[in-house]
PyMOL commands that place a pseudoatom at each C-alpha (Angstrom):
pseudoatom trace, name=CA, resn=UNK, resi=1, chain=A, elem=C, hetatm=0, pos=[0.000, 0.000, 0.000]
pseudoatom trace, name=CA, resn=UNK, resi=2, chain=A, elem=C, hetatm=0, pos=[1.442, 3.520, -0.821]
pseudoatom trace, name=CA, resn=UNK, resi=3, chain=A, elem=C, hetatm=0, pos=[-0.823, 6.633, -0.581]
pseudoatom trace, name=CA, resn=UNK, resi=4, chain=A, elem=C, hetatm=0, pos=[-4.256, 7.028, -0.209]
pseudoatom trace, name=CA, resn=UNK, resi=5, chain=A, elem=C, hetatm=0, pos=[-6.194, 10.301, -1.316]
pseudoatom trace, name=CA, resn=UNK, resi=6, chain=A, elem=C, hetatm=0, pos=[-9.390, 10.984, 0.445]
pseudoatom trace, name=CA, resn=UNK, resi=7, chain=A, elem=C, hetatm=0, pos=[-11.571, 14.012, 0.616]
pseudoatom trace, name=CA, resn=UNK, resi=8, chain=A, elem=C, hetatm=0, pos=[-11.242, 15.369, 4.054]
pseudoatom trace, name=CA, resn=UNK, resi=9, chain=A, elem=C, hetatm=0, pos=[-14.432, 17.281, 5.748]
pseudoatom trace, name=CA, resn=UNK, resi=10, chain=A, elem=C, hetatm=0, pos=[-13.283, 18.046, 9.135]
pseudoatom trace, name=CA, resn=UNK, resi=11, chain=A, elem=C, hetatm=0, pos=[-16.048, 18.550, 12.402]
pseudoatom trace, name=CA, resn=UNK, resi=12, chain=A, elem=C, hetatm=0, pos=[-16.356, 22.268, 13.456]
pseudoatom trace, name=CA, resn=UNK, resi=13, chain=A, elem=C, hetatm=0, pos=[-14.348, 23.698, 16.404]
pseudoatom trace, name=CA, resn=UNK, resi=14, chain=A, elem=C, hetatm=0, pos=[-17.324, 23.442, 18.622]
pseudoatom trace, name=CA, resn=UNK, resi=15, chain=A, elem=C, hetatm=0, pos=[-18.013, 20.117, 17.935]
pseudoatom trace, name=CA, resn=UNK, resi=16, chain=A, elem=C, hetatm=0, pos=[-14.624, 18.792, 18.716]
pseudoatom trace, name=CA, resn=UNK, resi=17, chain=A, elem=C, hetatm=0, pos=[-11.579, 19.141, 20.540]
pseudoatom trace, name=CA, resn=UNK, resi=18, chain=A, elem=C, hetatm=0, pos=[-9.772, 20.789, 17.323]
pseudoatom trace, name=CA, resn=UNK, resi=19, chain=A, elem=C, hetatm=0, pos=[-9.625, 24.615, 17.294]
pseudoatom trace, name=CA, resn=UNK, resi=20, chain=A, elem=C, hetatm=0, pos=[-6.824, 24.835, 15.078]
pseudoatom trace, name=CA, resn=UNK, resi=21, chain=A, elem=C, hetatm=0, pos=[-6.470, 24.089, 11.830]
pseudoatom trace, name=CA, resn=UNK, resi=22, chain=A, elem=C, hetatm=0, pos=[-4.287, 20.836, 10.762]
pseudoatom trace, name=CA, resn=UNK, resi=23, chain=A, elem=C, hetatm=0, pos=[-0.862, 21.194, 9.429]
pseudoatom trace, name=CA, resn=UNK, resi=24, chain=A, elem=C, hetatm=0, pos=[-1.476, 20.794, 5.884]
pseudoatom trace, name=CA, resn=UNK, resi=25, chain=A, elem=C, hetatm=0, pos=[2.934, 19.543, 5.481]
pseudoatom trace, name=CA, resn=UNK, resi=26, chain=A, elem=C, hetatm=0, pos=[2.219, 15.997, 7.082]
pseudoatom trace, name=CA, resn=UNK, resi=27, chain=A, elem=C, hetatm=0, pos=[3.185, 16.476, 10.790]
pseudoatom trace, name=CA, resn=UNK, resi=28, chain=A, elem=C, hetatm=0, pos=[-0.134, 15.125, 12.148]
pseudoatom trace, name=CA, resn=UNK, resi=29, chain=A, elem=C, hetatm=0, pos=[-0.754, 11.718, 12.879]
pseudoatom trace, name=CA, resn=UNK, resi=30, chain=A, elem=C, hetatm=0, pos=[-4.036, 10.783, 13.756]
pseudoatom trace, name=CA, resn=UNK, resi=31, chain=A, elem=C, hetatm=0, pos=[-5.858, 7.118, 14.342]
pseudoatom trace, name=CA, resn=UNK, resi=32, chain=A, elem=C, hetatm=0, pos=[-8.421, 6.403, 11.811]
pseudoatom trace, name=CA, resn=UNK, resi=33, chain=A, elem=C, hetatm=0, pos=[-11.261, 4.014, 11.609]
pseudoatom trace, name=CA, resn=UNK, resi=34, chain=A, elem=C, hetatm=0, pos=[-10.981, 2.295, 9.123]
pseudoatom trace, name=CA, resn=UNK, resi=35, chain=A, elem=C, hetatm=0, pos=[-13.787, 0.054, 9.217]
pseudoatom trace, name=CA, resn=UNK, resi=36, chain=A, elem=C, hetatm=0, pos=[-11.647, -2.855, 11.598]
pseudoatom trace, name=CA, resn=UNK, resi=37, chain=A, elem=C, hetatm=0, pos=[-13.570, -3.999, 14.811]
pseudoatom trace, name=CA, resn=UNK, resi=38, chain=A, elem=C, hetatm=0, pos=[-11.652, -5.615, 17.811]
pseudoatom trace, name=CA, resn=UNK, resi=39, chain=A, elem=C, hetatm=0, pos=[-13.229, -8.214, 19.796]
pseudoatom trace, name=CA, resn=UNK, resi=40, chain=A, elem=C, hetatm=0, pos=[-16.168, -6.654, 21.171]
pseudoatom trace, name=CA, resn=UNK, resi=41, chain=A, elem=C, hetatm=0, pos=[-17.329, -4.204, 18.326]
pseudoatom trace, name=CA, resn=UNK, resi=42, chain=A, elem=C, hetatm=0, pos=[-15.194, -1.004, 19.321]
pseudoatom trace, name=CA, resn=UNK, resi=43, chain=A, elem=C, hetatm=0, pos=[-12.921, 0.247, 16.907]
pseudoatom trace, name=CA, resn=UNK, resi=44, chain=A, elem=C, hetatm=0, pos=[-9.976, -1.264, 16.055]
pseudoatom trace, name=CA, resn=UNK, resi=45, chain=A, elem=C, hetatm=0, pos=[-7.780, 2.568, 14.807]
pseudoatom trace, name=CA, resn=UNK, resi=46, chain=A, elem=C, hetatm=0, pos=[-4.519, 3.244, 13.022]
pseudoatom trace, name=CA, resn=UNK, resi=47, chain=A, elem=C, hetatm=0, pos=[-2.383, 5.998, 12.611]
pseudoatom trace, name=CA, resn=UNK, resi=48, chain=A, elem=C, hetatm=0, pos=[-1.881, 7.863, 8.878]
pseudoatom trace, name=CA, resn=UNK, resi=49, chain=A, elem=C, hetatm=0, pos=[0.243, 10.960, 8.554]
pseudoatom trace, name=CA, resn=UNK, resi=50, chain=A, elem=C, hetatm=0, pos=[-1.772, 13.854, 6.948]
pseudoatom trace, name=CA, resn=UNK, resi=51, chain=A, elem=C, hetatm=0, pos=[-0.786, 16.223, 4.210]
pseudoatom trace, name=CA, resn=UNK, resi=52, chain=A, elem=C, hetatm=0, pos=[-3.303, 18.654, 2.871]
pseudoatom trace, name=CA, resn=UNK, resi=53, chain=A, elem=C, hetatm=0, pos=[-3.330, 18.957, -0.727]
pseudoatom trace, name=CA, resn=UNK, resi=54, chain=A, elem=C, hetatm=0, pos=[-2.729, 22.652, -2.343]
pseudoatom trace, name=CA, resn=UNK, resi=55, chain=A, elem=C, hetatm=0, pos=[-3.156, 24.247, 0.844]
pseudoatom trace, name=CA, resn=UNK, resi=56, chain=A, elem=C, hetatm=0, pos=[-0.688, 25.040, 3.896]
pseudoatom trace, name=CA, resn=UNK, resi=57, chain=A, elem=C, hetatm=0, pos=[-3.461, 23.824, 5.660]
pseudoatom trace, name=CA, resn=UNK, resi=58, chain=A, elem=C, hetatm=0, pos=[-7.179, 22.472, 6.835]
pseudoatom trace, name=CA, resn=UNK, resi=59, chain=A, elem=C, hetatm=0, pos=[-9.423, 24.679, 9.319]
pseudoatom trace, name=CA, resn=UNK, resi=60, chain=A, elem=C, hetatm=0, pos=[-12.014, 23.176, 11.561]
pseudoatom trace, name=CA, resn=UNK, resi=61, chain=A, elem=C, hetatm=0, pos=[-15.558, 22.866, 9.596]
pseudoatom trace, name=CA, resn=UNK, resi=62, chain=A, elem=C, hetatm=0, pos=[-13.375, 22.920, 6.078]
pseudoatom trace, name=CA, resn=UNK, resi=63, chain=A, elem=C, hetatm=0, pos=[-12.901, 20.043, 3.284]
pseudoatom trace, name=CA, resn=UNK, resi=64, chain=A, elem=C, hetatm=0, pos=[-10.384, 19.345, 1.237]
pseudoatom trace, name=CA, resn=UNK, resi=65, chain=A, elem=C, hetatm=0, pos=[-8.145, 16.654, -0.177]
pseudoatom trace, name=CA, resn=UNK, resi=66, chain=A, elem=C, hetatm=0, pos=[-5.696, 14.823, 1.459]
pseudoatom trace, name=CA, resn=UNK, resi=67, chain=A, elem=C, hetatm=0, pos=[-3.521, 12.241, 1.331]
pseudoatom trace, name=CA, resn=UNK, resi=68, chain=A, elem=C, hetatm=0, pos=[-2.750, 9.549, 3.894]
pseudoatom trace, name=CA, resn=UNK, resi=69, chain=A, elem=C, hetatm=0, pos=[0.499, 7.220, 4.364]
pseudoatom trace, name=CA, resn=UNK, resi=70, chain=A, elem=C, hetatm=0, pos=[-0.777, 4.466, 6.536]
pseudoatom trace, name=CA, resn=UNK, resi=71, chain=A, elem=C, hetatm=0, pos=[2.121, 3.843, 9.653]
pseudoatom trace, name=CA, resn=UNK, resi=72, chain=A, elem=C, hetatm=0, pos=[0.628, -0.349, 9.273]
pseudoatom trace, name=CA, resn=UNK, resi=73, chain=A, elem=C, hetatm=0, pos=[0.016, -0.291, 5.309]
pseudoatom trace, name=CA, resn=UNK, resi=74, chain=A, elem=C, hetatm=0, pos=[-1.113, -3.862, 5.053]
pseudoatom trace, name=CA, resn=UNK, resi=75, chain=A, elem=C, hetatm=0, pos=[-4.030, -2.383, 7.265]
pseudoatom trace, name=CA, resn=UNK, resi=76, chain=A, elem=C, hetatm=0, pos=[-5.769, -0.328, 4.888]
pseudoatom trace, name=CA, resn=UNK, resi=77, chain=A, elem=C, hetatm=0, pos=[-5.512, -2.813, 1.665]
pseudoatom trace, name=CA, resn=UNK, resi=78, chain=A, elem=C, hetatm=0, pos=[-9.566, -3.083, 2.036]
pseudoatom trace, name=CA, resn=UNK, resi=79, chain=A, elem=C, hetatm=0, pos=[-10.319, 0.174, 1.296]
pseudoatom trace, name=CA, resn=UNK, resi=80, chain=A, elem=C, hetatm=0, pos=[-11.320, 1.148, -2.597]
pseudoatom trace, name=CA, resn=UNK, resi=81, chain=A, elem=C, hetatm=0, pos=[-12.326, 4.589, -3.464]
pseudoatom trace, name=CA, resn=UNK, resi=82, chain=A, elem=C, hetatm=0, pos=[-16.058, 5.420, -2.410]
pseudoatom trace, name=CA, resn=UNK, resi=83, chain=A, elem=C, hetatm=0, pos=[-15.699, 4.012, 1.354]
pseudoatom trace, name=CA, resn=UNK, resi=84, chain=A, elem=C, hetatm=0, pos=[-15.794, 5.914, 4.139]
pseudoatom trace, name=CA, resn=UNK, resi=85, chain=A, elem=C, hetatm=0, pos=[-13.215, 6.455, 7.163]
pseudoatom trace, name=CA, resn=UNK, resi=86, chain=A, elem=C, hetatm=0, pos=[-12.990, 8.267, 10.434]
pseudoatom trace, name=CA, resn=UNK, resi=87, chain=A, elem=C, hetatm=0, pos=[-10.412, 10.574, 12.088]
pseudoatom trace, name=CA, resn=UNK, resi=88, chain=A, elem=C, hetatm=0, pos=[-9.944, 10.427, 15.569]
pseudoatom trace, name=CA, resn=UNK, resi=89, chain=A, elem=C, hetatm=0, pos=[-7.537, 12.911, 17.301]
pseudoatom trace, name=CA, resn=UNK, resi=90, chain=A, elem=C, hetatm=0, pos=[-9.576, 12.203, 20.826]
pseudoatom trace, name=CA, resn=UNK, resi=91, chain=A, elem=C, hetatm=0, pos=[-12.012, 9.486, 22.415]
pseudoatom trace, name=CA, resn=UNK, resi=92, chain=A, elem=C, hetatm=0, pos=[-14.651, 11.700, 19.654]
pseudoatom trace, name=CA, resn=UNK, resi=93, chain=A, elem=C, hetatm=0, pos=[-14.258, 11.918, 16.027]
pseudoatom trace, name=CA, resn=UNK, resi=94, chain=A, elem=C, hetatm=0, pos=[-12.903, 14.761, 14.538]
pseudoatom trace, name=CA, resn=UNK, resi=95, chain=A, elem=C, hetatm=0, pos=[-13.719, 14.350, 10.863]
pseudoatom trace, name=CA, resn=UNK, resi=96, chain=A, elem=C, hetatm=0, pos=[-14.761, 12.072, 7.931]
pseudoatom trace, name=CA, resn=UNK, resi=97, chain=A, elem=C, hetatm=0, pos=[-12.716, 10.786, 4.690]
pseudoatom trace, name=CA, resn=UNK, resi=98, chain=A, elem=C, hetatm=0, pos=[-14.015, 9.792, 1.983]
pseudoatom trace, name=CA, resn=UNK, resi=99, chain=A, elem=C, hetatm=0, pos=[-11.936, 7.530, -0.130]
pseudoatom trace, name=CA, resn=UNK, resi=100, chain=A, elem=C, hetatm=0, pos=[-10.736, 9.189, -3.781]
pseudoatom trace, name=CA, resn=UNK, resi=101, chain=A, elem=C, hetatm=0, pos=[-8.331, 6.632, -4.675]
pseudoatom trace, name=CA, resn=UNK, resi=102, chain=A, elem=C, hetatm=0, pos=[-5.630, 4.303, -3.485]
pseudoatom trace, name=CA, resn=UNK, resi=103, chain=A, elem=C, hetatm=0, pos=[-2.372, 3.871, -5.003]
pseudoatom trace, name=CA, resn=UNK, resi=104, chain=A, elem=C, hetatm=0, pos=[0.249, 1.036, -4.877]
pseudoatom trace, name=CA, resn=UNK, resi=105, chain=A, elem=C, hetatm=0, pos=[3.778, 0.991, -3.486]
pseudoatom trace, name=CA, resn=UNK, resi=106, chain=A, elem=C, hetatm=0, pos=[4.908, 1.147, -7.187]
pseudoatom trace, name=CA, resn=UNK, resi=107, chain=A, elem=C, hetatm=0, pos=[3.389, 4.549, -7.520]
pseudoatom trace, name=CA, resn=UNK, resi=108, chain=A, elem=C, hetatm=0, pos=[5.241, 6.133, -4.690]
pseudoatom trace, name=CA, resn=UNK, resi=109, chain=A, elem=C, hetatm=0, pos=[8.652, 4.876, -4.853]
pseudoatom trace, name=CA, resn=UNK, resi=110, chain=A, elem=C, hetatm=0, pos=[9.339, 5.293, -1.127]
pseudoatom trace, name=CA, resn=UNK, resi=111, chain=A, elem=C, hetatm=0, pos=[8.794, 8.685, -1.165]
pseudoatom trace, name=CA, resn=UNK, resi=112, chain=A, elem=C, hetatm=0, pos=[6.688, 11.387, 1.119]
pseudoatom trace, name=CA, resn=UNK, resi=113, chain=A, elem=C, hetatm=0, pos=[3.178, 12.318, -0.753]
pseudoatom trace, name=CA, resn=UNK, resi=114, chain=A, elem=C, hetatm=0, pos=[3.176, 15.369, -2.512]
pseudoatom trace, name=CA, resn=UNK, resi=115, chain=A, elem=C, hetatm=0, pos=[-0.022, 17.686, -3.012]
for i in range(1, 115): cmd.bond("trace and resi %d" % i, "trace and resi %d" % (i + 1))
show_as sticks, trace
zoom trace
């Protein structure tokens, strides 16, 4: 799994611990739900560095794309473009992704995403 592009509609700032915006240059690291379940039904989350794409960054409320670089790649093979994830930066969730397309390894190269 390389990068995944998803379209990015983050939660107001009064609905959610975020008041800032999110780096758009891939600093942030947040767990995503990514449709996994651990014994019991909760969640089963993984982390996925962030980078906005053609902006310096994403305000509370705002959408745009991103694209994601799974930390556990072999994770997030399920997903196909269409299917819908969760961000969680807290115990409540702080946005919604929708899947725009998921590239291979090949595509990448080993190298960071670039918007």
């Amino acid at each position: 799994m390389g990068v995944i592009r998803a379209e990015l509609v983050l939660r107001p700032a009064g609905e959610t611990f975020r008041r800032t915006p999110v780096p758009g240059a891939g600093v942030l690291r947040p767990m995503w739900d990514i449709g996994h379940r651990m014994q019991g039904g909760t969640p089963d989350l993984y982390i996925a560095r962030v980078w906005v794409e053609f902006a310096p960054e994403l305000a509370p409320g705002a959408t745009a794309p991103v694209r994601l670089l799974p930390l556990t790649p072999e994770r997030w093979r399920h997903l196909a473009p269409g299917d819908r994830i969760t961000l969680y930066e807290t115990a409540v969730a702080g946005g919604t992704g929708t899947i725009l397309e998921v590239q291979p390894p090949s595509t990448c190269a080993g190298h960071a995403p670039r918007p």
